[in-house]
BALUMVEX-960522 format. One record per residue (C-alpha): residue number from 1; residue in one letter; x, y, z negated. Coordinates in steps of 0.2 Angstrom, whole numbers, plus 5000, padded with zeros to 4 digits. Each point is the difference from the previous one (the first is absolute). Example, Ala and Ser with C-alpha at 12.3 -4.5 7.8 and 13.67 -1.06 7.14 Angstrom:
# residues 2
REC num residuo east north   up
REC   1       a 5062  4978 4961
REC   2       s 5006  5017 5003
END
This chain:
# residues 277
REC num residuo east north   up
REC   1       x 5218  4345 5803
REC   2       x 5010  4998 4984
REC   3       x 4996  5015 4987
REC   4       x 5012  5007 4993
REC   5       x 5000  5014 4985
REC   6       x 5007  5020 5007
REC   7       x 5012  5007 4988
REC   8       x 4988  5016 4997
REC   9       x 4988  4985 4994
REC  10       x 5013  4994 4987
REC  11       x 5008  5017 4995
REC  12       x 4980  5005 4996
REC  13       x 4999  4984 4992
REC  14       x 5014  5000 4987
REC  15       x 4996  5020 4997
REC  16       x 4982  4996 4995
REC  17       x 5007  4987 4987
REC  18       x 5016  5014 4995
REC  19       x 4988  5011 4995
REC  20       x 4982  4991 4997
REC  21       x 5008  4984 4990
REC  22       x 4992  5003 4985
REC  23       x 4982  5010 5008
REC  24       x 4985  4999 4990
REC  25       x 5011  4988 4989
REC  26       x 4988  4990 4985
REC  27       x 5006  4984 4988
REC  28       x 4985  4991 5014
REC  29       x 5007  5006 5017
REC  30       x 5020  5005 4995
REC  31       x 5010  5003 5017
REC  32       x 4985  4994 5009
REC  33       x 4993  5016 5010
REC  34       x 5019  5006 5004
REC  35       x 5001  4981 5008
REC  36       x 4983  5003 5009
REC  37       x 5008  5018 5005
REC  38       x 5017  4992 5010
REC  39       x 4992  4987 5010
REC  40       x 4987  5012 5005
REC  41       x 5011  5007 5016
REC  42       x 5005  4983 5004
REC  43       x 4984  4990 5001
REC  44       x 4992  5018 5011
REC  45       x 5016  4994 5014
REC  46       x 4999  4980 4997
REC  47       x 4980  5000 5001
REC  48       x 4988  5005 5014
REC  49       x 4985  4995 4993
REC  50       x 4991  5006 4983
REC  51       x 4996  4984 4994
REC  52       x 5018  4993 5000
REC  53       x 5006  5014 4994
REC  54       x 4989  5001 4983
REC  55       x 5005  4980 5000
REC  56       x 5018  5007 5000
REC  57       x 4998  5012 4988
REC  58       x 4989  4990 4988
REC  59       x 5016  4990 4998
REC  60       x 5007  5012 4991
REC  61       x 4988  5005 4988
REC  62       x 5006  4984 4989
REC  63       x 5007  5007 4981
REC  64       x 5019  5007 5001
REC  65       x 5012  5005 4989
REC  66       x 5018  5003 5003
REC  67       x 5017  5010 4997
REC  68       x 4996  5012 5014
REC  69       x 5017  5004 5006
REC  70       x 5009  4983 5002
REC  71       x 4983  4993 5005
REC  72       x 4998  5008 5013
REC  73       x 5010  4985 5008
REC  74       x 4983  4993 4997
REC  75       x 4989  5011 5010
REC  76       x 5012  4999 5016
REC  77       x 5001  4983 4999
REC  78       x 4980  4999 5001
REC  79       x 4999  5013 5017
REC  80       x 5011  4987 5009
REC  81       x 4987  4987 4994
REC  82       x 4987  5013 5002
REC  83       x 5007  5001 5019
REC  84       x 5002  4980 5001
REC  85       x 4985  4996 4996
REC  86       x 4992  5014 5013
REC  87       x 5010  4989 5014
REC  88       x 4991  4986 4995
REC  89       x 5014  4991 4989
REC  90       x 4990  4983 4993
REC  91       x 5008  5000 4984
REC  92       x 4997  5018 4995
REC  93       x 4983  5002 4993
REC  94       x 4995  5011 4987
REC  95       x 5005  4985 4986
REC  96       x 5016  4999 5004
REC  97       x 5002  5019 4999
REC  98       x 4991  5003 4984
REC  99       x 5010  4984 4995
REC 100       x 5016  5010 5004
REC 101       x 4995  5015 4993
REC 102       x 4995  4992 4983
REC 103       x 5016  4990 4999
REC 104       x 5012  5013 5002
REC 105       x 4991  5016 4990
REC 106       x 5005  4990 4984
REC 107       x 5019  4996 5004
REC 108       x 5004  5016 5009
REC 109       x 4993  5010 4987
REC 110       x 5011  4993 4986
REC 111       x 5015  5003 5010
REC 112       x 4993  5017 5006
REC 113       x 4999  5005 4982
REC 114       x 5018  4993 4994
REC 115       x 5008  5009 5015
REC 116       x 4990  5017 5002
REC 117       x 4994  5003 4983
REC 118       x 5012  4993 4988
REC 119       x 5015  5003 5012
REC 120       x 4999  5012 5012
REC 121       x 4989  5014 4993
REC 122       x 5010  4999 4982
REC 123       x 5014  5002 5009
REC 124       x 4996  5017 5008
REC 125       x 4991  5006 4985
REC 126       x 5017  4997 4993
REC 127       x 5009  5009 5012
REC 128       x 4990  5014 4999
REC 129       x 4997  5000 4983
REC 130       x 5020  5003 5000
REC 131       x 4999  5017 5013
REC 132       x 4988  5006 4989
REC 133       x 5011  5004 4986
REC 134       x 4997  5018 4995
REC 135       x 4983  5002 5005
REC 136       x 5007  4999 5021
REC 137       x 4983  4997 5012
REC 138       x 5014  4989 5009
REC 139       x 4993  4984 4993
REC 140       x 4983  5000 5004
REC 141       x 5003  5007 5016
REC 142       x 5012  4985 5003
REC 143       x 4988  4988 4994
REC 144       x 4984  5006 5010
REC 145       x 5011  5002 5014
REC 146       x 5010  4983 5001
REC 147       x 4985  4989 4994
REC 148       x 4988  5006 5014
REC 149       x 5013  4996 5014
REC 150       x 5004  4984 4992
REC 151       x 4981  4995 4996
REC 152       x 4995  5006 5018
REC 153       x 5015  4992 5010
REC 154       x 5002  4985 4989
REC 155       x 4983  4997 5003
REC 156       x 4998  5002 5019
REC 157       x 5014  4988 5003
REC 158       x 4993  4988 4990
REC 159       x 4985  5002 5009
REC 160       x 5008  4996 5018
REC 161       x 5010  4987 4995
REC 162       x 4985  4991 4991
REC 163       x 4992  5002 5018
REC 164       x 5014  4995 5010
REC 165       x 5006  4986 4990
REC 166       x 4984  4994 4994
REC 167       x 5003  4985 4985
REC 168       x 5022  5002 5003
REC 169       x 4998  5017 4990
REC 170       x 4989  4989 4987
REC 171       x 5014  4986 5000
REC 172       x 5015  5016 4997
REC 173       x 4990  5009 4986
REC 174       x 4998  4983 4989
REC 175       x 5014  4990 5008
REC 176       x 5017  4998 4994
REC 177       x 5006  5019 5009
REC 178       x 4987  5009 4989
REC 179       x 5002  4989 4985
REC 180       x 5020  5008 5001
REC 181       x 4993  5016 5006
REC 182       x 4990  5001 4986
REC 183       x 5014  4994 4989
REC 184       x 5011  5012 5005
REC 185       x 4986  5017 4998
REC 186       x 4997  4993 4982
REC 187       x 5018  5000 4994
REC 188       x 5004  5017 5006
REC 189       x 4983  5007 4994
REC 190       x 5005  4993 4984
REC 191       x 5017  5010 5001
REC 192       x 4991  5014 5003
REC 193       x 4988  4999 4986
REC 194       x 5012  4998 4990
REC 195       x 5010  5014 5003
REC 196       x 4984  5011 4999
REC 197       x 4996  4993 4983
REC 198       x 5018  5003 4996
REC 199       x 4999  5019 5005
REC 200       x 4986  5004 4996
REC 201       x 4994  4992 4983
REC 202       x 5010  5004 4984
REC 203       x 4994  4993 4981
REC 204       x 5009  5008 4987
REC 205       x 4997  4998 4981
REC 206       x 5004  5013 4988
REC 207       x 5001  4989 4985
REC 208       x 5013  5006 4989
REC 209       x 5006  4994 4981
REC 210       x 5004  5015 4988
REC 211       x 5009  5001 4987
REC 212       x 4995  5012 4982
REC 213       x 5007  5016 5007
REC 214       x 4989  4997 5017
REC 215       x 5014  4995 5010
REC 216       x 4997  4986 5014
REC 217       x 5013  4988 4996
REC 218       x 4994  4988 5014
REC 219       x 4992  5007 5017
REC 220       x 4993  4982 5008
REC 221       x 4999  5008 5017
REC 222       x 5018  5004 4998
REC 223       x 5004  4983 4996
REC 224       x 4989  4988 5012
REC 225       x 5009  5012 5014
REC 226       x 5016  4996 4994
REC 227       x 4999  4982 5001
REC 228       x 4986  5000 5015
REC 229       x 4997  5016 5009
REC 230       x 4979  5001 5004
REC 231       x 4993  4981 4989
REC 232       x 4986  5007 4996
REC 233       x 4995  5006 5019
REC 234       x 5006  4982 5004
REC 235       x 4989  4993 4988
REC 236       x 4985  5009 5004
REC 237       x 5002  4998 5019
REC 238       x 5003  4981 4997
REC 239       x 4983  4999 4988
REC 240       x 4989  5009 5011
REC 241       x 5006  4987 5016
REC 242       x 4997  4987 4988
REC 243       x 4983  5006 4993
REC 244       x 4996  5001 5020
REC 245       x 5007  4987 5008
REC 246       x 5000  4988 4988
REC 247       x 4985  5001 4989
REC 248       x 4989  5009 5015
REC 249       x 4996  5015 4992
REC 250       x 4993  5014 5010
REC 251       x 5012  5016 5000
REC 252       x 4986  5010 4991
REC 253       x 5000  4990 4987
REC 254       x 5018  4999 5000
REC 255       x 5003  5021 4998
REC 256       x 4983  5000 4987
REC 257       x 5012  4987 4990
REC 258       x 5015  5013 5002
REC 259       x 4991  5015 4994
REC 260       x 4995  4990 4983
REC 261       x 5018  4996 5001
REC 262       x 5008  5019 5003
REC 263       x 4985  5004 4986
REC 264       x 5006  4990 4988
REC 265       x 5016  5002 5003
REC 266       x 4998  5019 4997
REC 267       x 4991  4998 4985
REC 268       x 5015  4989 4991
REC 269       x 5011  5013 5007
REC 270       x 5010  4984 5012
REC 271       x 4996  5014 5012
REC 272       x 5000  5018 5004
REC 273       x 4987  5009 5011
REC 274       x 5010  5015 4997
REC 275       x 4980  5009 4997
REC 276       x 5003  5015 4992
REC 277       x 4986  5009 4990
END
């Protein structure tokens, strides 16, 4: 008789990676433990005896590290191997999973982390960074809110469709459909960035040239605005990306290098902490 996973098996499953991914994580072990965790419920249905199910399970103790929401893909894919190779399928053993599983943690994870962290999470921060104007709890509440639905929901269907589709949900993620998918999420996450920085960071300088009576004859501000409203904001966004994205500077390094900046700047008076003693 063929076996075949229950949905309470799989809904256990994807819960204990949900919320154990990242259990008794170490730089040895990383995502380990949670992966031990979600095939735990499936190997108890697949497996009668204790023997095949600590082989099953030792599987799974090989090194993994992932982005845990889009790789969840990964961890659904492996229960339908887990359940193939319970039915006896020849050309599922442990190698080919740990083969799978190795394979794909390293793709889907750089997509994982251009699509949730550097797309999807600034986005909402950005949104509610904006409802938060004037001290409003709005924001936060938005952000925990909205993220945990889409973290737990996005996750779950990538979960059942990794089982269900098995290596078709593979080809989509690095295909030609998710190379446009991902496309398309990167330009409007660049939108959005962009009006964030354009809302919510503002360099001014408050050099000014007097004349003998004391008299600012030339207020720079006043002129860089009339010929280009907000080039120093522009220039600092554009040299942060740069410092970043080009020259692979990590972002604390990066503000470290603006607070000599905003320092110095203060000291030759370019700028104007408006500090008042």
């Amino acid at each position: 008789m063929e076996k075949k996973l229950s949905k309470k098996a799989l809904s256990k499953s994807f819960h204990n990676w949900y919320y154990g991914h990242l259990t008794c994580f170490s730089q040895e072990h990383m995502q380990t433990f949670g992966y031990l965790c979600s095939m735990l419920p499936l190997v108890e249905e697949l497996y009668d005896n204790e023997e095949d199910k600590a082989k099953a399970m030792n599987t799974y103790t090989a090194f993994f590290n992932t982005e845990p929401q889009l790789g969840t893909v990964i961890v659904g894919i492996t229960a339908g191997l887990e359940e193939a190779r319970a039915n006896g399928a020849e050309d599922v053993d442990e190698e080919t999973i740990n083969g799978l599983r190795a394979g794909l943690m390293g793709p889907i994870a750089g997509i994982g982390d251009s699509l949730v962290v550097g797309t999807v999470i600034p986005i909402l921060l950005g949104i509610a960074m904006g409802m938060s104007t004037g001290g409003s709890p709005l924001g936060a509440i938005f952000y925990i809110i909205v993220w945990n639905l889409f973290a737990y929901f996005g996750m779950r269907f990538m979960y059942f469709k990794g089982y269900q589709l098995g290596g078709k949900a593979v080809d989509f993620l690095v295909g030609p459909q998710g190379e446009a998918l991902r496309e398309s999420i990167s330009m409007l996450g660049g939108i959005v960035i962009g009006a964030v920085s354009a809302t919510w960071v503002s360099v001014k300088t408050s050099l000014q040239l007097k004349n003998d009576d004391g008299e600012a004859y030339l207020v720079l501000q006043d002129k860089l605005d009339s010929v280009f409203p907000g080039l120093l904001t522009s220039i600092f966004i554009v040299a942060c990306w740069y410092l970043m994205a080009k020259k692979q500077l990590s972002p604390i390094k990066v503000m470290l290098l603006l607070v000599v900046v905003a320092f110095l700047g203060a000291l030759t008076g370019f700028f104007d902490p408006g500090l008042a003693y």
